[in-house]
N, C-alpha and C positions, 0 to 999 in steps of 0.2 A: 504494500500500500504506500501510497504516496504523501503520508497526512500523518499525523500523531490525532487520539481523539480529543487531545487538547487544543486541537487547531482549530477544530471545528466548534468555533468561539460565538459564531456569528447568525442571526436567526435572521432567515429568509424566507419571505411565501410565494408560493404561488400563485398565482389566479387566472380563473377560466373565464372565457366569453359567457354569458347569458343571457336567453332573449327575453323579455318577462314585456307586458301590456300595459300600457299607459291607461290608469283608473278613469281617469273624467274623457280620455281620447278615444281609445281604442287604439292609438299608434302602438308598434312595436317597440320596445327601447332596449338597446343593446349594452349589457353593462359588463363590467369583472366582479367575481366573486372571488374572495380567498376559498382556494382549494386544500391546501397543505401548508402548515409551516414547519419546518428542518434548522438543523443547524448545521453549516456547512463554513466553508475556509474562503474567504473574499479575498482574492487579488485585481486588481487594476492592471492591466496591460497597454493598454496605448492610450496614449494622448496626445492627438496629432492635431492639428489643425492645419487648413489646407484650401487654397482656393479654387473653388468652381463655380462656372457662370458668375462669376466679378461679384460672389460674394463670398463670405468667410464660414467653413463650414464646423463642428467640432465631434470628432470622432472619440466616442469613450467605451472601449472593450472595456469587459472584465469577466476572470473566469473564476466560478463558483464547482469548486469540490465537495461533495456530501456522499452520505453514504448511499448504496444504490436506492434508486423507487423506479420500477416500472411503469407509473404512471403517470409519468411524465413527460407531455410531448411538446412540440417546435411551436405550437399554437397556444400554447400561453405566456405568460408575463411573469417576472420576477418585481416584487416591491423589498426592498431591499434601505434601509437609513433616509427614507424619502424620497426616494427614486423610483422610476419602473427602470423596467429592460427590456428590450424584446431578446427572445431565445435565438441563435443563430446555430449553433451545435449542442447536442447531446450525446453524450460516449459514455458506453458502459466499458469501463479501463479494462483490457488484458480478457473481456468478453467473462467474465469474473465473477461475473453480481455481486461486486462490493464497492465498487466506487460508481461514481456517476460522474461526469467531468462536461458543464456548460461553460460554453461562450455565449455572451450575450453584449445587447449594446443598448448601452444608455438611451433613455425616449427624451432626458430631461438636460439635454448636455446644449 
């Protein structure tokens, strides 16, 4: 393993898309629910910033290690110290089912 369980200091959740009905409309309303919370090892990997289309853009990776879940897929979000993420990988390390290994990228950067 890649981690001590000491490392795993840091509590992050999940959350899923939900369609639920607007009371006095009838519209649809599309929200996030916490699905799961974990505690997993937060690193930060890049911080770049960079120009496209003559504006200034800010790229914020970070990758979150926890112990395996199987249910957890590319379609949801991490809220994580006041932040979301979107998910960009999930790795089950060494095919192992003991680690879990996301990238993801800041929504709030």
């Amino acid at each position: 393993m890649t981690y001590t369980a000491q490392e795993l200091n840091r509590k992050i959740t999940f959350q899923s898309q939900q369609m639920t009905q607007d009371p006095v409309t009838g519209a649809p309303i599309i929200g996030w629910v916490d699905h799961v919370s974990v505690f997993a090892k937060v690193e930060p990997l890049v911080g770049r910033e960079y120009l496209a289309a003559a504006a200034v853009q800010a790229e914020d990776t970070t990758k979150f290690t926890m112990r395996f879940r199987d249910d957890i897929t590319p379609v949801m979000r991490i809220a994580f110290d006041g932040k979301t993420f979107n998910i960009q990988s999930i790795q089950n390390i060494r095919s192992g089912n003991r680690e879990t290994l996301i990238y993801a990228r800041s929504l709030d950067a």
